[in-house]
MMTF fields as JSON, N, C-alpha, C and O atoms, coordinates in Angstrom:
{
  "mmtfVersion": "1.0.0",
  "mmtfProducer": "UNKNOWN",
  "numBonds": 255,
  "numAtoms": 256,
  "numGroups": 64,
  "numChains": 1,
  "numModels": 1,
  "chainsPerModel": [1],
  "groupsPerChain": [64],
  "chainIdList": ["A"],
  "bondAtomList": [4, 2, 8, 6, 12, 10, 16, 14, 20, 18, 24, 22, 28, 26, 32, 30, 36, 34, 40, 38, 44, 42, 48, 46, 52, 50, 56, 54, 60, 58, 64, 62, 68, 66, 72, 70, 76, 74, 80, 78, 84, 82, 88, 86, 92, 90, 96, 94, 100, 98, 104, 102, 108, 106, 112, 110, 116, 114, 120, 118, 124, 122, 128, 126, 132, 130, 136, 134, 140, 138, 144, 142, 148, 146, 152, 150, 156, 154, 160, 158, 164, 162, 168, 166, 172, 170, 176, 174, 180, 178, 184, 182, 188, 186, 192, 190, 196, 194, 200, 198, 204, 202, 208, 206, 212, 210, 216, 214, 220, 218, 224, 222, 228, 226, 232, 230, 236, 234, 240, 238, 244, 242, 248, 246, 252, 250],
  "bondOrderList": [1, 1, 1, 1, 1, 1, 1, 1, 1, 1, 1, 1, 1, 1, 1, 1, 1, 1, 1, 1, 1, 1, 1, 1, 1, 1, 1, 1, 1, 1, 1, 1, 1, 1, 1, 1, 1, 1, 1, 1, 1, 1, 1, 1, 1, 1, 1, 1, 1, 1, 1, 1, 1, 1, 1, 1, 1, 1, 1, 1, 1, 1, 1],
  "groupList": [{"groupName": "UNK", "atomNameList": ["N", "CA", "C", "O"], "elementList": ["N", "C", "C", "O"], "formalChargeList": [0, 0, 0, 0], "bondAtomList": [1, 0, 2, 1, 3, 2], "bondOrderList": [1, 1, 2], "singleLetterCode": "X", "chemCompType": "L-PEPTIDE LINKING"}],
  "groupTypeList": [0, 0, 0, 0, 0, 0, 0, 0, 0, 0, 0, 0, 0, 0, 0, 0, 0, 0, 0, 0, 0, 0, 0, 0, 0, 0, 0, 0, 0, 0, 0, 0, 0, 0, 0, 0, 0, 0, 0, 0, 0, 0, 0, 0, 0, 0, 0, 0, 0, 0, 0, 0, 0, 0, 0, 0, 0, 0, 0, 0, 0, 0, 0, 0],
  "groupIdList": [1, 2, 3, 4, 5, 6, 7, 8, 9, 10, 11, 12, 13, 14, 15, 16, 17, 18, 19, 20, 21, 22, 23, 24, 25, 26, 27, 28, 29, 30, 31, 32, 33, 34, 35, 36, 37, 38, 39, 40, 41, 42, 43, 44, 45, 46, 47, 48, 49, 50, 51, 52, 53, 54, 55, 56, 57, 58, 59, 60, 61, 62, 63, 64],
  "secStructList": [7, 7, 7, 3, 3, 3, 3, 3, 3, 3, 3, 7, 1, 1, 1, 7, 3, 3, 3, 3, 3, 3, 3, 1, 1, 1, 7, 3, 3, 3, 3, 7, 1, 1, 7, 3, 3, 3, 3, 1, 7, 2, 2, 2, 2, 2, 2, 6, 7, 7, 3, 3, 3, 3, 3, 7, 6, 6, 6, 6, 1, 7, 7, 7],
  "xCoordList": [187.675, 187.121, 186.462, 186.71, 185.565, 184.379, 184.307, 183.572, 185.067, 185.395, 184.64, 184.521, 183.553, 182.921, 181.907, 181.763, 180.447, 179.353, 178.404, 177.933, 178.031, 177.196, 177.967, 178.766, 177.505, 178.174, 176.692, 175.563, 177.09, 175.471, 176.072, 177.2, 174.994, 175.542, 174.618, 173.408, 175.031, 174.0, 174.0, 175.101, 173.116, 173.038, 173.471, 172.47, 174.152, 174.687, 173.776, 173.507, 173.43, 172.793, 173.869, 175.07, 173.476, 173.617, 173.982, 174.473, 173.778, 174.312, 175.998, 177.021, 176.061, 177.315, 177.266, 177.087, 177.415, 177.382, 178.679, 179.827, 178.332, 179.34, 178.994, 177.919, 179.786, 180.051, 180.263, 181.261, 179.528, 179.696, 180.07, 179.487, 181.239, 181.227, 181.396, 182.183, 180.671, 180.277, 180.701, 180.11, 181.641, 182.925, 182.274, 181.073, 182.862, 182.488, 182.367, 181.318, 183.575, 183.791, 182.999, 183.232, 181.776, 181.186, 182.056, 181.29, 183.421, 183.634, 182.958, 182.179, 183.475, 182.727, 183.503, 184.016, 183.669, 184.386, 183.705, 183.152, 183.634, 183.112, 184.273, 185.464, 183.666, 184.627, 183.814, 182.716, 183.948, 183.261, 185.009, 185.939, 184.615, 185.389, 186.518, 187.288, 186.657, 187.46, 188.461, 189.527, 187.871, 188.59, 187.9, 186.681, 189.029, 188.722, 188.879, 189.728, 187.688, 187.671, 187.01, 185.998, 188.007, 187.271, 186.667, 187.261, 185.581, 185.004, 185.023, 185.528, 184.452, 184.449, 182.879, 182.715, 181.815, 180.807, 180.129, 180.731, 178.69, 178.262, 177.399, 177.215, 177.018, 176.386, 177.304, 177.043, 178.557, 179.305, 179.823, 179.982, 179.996, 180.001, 179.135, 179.333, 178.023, 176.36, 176.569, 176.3, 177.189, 177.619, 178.467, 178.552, 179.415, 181.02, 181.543, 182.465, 181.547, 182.416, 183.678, 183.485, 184.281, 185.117, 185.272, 185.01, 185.97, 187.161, 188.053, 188.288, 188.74, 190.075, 191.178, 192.316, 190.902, 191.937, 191.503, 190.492, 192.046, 191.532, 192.564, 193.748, 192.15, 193.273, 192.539, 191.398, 193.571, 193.17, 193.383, 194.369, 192.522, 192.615, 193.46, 194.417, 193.137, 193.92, 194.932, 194.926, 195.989, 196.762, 197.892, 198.679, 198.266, 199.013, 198.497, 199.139, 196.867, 196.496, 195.385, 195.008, 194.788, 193.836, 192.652, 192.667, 191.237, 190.208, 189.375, 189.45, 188.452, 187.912, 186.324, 185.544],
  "yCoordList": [296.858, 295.574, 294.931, 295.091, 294.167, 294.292, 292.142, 291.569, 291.19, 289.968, 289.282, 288.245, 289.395, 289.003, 289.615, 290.757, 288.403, 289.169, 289.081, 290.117, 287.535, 287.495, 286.678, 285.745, 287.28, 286.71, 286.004, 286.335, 284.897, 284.205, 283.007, 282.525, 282.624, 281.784, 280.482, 280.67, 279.375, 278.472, 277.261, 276.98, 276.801, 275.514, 273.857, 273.188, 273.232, 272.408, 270.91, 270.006, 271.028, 269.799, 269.43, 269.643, 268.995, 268.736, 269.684, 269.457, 270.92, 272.137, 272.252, 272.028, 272.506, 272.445, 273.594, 273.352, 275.176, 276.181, 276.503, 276.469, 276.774, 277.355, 278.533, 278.512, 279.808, 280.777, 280.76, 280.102, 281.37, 281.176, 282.698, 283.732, 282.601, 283.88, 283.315, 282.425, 283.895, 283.784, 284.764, 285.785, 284.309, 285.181, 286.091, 286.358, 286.365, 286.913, 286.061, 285.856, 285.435, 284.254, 282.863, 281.966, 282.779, 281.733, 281.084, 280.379, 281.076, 280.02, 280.585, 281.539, 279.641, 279.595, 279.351, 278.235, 280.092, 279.834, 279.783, 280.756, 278.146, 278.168, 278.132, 277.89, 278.422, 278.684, 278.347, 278.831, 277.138, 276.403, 277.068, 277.811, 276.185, 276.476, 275.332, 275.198, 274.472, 273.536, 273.773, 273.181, 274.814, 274.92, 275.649, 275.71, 276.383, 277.198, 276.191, 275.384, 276.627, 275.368, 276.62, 277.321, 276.484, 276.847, 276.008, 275.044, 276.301, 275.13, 275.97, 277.084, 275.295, 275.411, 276.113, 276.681, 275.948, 276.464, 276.701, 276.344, 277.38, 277.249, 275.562, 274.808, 275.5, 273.721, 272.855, 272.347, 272.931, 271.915, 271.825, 270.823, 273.154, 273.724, 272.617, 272.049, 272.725, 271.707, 270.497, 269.869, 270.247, 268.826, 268.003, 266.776, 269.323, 268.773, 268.411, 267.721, 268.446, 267.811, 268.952, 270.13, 268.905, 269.477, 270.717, 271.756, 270.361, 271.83, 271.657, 270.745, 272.972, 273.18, 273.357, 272.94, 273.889, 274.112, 274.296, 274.993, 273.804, 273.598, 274.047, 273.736, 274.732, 275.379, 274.408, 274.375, 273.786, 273.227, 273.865, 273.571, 274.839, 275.59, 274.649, 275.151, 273.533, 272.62, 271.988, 270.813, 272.322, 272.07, 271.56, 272.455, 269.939, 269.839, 269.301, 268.599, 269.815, 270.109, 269.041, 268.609, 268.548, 267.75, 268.409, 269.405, 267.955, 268.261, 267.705, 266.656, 269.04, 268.562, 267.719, 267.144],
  "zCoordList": [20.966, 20.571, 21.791, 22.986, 21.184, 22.141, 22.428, 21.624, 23.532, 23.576, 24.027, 23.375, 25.533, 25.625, 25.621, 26.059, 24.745, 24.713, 25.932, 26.4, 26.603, 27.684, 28.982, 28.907, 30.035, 31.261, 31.758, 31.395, 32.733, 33.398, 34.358, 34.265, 35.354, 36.052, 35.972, 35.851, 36.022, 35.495, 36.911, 37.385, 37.333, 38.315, 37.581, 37.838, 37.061, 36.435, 36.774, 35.982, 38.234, 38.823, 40.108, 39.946, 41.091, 42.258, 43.046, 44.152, 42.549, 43.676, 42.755, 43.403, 41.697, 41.072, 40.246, 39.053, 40.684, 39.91, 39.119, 39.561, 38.051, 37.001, 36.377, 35.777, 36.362, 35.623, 34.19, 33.893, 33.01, 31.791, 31.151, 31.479, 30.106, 29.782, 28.031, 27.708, 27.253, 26.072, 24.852, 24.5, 24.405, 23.83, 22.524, 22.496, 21.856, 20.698, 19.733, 19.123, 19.505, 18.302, 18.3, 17.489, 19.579, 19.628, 20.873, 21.53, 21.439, 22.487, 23.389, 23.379, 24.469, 25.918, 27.208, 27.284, 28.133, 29.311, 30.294, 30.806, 30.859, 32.076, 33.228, 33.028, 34.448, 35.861, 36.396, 36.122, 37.649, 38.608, 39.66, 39.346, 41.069, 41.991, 41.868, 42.819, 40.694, 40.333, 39.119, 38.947, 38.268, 36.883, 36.081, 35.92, 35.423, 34.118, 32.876, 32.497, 32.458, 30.763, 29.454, 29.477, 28.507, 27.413, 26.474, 25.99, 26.204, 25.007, 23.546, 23.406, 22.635, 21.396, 20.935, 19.855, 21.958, 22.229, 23.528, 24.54, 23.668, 24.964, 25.115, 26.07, 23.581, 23.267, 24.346, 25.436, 23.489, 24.033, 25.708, 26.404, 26.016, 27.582, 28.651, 29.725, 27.574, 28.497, 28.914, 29.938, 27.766, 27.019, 27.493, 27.534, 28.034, 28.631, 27.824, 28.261, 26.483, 25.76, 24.43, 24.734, 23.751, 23.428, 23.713, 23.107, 25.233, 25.505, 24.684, 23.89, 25.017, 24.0, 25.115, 24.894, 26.154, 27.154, 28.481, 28.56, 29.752, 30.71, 31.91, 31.787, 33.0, 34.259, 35.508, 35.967, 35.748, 37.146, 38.254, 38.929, 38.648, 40.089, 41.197, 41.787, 41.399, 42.716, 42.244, 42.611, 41.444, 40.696, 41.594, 41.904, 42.257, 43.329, 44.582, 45.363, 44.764, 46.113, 46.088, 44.999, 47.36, 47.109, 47.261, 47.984, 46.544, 46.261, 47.6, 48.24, 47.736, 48.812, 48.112, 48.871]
}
């Protein structure tokens, strides 16, 4: 079985790159150097708006 279909890296704006991997079922996982987020689409990914679940890489630690 075949999970993700497209991988890509996108410039977000201000020098803020994020990794997109574009599932089978339509979600979307982006990875910046801050956090893993799944969304509900790659739309919404753009959007920032309805993730479903989110990993805080600095989990504890302060952000530079």
């Amino acid at each position: 079985m075949r999970y993700v279909e497209k991988t890509f890296t996108e410039d977000m704006g201000g020098g803020c790159m994020v990794d997109f991997l574009i599932l089978s079922d339509g979600r979307c996982v982006g990875i910046d150097s801050d956090s893993i987020v799944l969304y509900e689409s790659y739309e919404q990914a753009r959007d920032g708006v309805g993730f479903l679940k989110m990993i805080d890489l600095w989990e504890g630690e302060k952000k530079c």
